[in-house]
N, C-alpha and C positions, 0 to 999 in steps of 0.2 A: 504494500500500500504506500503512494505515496501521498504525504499530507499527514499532518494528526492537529488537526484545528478542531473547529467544532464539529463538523458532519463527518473526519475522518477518526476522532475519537470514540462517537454513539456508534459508528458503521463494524469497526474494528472488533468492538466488543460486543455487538450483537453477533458477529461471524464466529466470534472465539464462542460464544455462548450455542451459536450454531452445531457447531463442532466443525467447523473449517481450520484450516492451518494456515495460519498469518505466518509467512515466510519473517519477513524483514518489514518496519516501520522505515522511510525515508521523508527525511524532515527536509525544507528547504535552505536552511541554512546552520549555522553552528549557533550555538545563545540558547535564546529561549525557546526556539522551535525546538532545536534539540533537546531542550531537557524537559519539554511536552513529549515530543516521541520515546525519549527511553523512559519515562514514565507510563506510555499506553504500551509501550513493547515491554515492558516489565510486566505489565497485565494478562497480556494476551498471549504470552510465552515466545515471545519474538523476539529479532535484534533488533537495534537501531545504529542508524548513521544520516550522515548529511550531504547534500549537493554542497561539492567541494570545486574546486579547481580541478584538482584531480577526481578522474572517475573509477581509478582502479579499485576504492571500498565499496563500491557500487557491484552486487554478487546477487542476480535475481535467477532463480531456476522456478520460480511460479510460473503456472500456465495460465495465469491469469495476473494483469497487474492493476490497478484501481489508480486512479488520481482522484485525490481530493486536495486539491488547491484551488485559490480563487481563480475564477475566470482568466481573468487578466495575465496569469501565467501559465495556464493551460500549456500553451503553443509554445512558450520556453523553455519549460519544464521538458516537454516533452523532445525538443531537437536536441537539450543539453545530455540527453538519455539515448537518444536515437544509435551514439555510437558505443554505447557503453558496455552493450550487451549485443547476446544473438537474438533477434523481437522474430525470428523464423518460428511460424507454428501458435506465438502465444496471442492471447488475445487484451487488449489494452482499452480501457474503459474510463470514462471521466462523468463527473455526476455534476455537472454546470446545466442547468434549468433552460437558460437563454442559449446557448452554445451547439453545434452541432458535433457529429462525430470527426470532422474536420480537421479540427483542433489537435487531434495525433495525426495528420497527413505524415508529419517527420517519421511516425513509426510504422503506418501502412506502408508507405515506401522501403522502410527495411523488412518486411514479412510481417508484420503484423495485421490482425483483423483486428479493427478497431472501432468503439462506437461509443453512446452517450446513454447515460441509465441516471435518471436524477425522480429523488424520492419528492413527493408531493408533501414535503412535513420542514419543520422548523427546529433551528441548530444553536441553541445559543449557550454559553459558558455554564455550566451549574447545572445542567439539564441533560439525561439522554434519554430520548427517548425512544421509545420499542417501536419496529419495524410490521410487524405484526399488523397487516388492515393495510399499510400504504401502499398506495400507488404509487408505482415507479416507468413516468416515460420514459421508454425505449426507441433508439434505433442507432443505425449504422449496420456495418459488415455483418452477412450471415453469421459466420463462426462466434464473433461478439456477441450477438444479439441472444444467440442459445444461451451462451457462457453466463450472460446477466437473467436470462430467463430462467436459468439452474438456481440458482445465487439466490435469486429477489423470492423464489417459491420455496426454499430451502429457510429461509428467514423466516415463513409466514406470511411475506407481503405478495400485493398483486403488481402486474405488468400487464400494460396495453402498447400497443407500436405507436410512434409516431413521427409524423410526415418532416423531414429537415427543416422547411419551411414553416413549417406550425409553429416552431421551439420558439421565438419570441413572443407571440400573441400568450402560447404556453407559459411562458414564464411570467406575462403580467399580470392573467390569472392568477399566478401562486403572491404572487407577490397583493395583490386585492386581498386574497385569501387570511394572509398574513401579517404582512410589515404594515400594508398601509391601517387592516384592523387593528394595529397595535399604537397605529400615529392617530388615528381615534378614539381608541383610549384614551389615549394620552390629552385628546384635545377637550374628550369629557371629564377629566380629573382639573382642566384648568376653567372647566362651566361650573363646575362643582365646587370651587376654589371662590368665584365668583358669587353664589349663594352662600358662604360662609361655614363651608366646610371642607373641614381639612383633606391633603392627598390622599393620605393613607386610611382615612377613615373614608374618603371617596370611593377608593378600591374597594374595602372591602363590603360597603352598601351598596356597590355596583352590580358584584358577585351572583346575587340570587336570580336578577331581571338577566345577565346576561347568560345565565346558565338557562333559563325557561326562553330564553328567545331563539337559543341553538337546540334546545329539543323540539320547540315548536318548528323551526328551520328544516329540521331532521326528519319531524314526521309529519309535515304538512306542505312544504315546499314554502317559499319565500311568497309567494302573493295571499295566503292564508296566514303566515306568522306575520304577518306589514298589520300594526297595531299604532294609534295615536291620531294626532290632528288632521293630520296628511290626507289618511287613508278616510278618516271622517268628514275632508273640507272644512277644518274649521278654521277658516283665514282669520279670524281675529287673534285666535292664538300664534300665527305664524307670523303676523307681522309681531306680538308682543317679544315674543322668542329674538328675531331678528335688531329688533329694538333694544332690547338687553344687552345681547352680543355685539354693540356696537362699541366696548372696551373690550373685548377680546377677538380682533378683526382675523386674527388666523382660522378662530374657531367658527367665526361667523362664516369665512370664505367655503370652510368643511359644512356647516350646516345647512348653505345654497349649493353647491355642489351634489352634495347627498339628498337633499330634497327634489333636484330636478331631473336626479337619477328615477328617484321613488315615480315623481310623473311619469317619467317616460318605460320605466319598468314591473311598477305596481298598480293596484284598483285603488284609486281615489275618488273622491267627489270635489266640484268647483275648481278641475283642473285649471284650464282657460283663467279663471280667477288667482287662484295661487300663481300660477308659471307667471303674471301681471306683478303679483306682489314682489315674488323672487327677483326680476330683474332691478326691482328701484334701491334706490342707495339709500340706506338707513344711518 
């Protein structure tokens, strides 16, 4: 494996839990990536070492090899490897959401079958979590494409193919799914701040409504869990809303935004009227 950040540490350790056999952890650099990988290689019964100048400590006899590095080095990572070893036979795989299987071209040209396999889930410090239920898109080179269909079924999780071309619209998806739900949090912890209460006691009264909002999500689909003024046309309350939020303009910009999402996505009443309200400057 190389990488041991956040999606290459939960990855690593769900495989060892698998019963797979983690050859070698490769970290990107010496410091503290290094002493992240011989900490997840001390776990998982692995070695560890680093992208050196020299590549003679670089010893991979896996038939399979994973990147998890960010995007942006995918395509470096992988030429600085291309000659390091024999890629004849093995199959080389990177889990970047946005990215195609492309990004090891350096090592389909030395023999390798190469492709992209990225989990539909969230990696962050403090956190691993189980693979078990996720979807993982897939594509690239036949031999690849098996290699991660073994892998992602052997964890528990699911794989569907997908089109090269798809992977960004793909990845804004996860990312709505995710980061941007998280920068709404974040922007209802600062409405919540604005009412006169505190962050952390905002989190945790937020807790209950967002937990019933994703089971309603779950088992009724998103234009049945659409609950509030919106979905009732109650524009007096919309313009009040917008009118408050006129000292915290980030959040207001998130709450017109998301409201003429709702029009254009949800069952409301006094559409025509609210979309009138949404536009004016409060």
């Amino acid at each position: 494996m190389i990488g041991a950040g956040n999606l290459g540490d939960a990855f690593a350790t769900s495989l060892h839990e698998a019963g797979f056999v983690i050859e070698q952890i490769v970290s990107r650099a010496a410091g503290v990536s290094l002493r992240r990988a011989k900490s997840l290689a001390a776990e998982v019964d692995a070695s560890a070492t680093f992208l050196g100048h020299d590549r003679s400590n670089i010893k991979i006899a896996a038939d399979v090899v994973w990147f998890c590095v960010p995007d942006g080095a995918i395509a470096g990572v992988a030429k600085s490897l291309a000659t390091a070893i024999d890629w004849t036979g093995k199959a080389a795989l990177h889990s970047s959401g946005a990215l195609t299987s492309d990004e090891l071209g350096a090592l389909r040209r030395r023999g390798a079958a190469v492709g992209s396999a990225h989990p539909l889930m969230t990696f962050v410090r403090g956190s691993r979590p189980v693979f078990a239920g996720v979807p993982f898109a897939i594509e690239g080179d036949r031999k690849a494409v098996q290699a991660a269909r073994a892998i992602v079924k052997d964890l528990g999780a699911e794989s569907y193919s997908i089109r090269a071309k798809d992977k960004a619209a793909y990845h804004a998806w996860g990312t709505f799914a995710s980061p941007l739900f998280t920068a709404l949090l974040a922007a209802s912890e600062q409405v919540a701040i604005s009412a006169g209460v505190k962050r952390s006691a905002a989190r945790r009264r937020m807790l209950p409504i967002l937990k019933q909002t994703l089971a309603n999500y779950e088992a009724l689909g998103a234009a049945k869990a659409f609950s509030g003024p919106i979905v009732r046309g109650d524009v007096d309350t919309v313009k009040q809303h917008l009118t408050v939020l006129c000292d915290i303009p980030a959040a207001q910009q998130v709450y017109v935004a998301l409201a003429r999402a709702a029009l254009a996505y949800l069952p409301a009443k006094n559409k025509d009227l609210l979309r009138r309200i949404l536009n004016i400057r409060f």
